[in-house]
C-alpha positions in Angstrom: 0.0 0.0 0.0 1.4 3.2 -0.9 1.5 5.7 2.2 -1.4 6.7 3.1 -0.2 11.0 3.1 1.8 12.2 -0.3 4.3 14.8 1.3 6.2 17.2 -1.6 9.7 17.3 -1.4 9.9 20.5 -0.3 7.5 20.4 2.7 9.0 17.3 5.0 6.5 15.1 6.8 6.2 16.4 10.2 6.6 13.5 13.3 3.3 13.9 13.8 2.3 13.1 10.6 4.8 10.3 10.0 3.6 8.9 13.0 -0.2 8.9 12.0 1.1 7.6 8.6 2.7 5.0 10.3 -0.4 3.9 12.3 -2.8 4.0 9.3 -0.4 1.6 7.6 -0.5 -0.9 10.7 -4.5 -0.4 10.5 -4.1 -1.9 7.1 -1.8 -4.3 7.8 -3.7 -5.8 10.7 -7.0 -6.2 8.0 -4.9 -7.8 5.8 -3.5 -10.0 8.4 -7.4 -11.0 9.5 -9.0 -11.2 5.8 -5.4 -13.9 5.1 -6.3 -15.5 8.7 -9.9 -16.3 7.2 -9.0 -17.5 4.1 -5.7 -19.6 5.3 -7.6 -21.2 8.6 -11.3 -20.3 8.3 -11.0 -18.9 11.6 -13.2 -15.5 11.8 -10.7 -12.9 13.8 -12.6 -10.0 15.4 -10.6 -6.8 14.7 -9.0 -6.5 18.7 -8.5 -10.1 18.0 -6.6 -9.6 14.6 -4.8 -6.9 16.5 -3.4 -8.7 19.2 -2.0 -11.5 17.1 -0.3 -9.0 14.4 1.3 -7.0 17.1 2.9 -10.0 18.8 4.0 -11.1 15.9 4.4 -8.8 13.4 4.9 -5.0 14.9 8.6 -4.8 16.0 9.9 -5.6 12.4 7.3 -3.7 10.6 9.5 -0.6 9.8 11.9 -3.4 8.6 9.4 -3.7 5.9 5.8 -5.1 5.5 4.9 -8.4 6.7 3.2 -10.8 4.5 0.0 -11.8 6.3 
């Protein structure tokens, strides 16, 4: 997914946008994570549940780049 804000090269992403940026991209991680949960297992994820699981999993190498769910 591309990020979520386009910043110009002239104006630099402030941290507070980076850091909603960043959060937006985890959001859409974590429903990729559930929707491949579903179709890989069956098992129905609610999103808290989803969550959970990517964090532990998934959340301190995410700026190492995207996990594949």
């Amino acid at each position: 997914m591309p990020n979520v804000v386009e910043q110009s090269e002239d104006q630099p992403m402030s941290d507070r946008e980076a850091f909603r940026v960043r959060m937006l991209d985890q959001v859409w991680e974590i429903g990729r994570y559930r929707q491949a949960v579903l179709k890989n297992t069956g098992r129905l994820l609610t999103q808290e549940e989803a969550a959970l699981e990517w964090i532990e999993r998934y959340a301190a190498t995410f700026d190492d780049g995207k996990p594949a769910a």
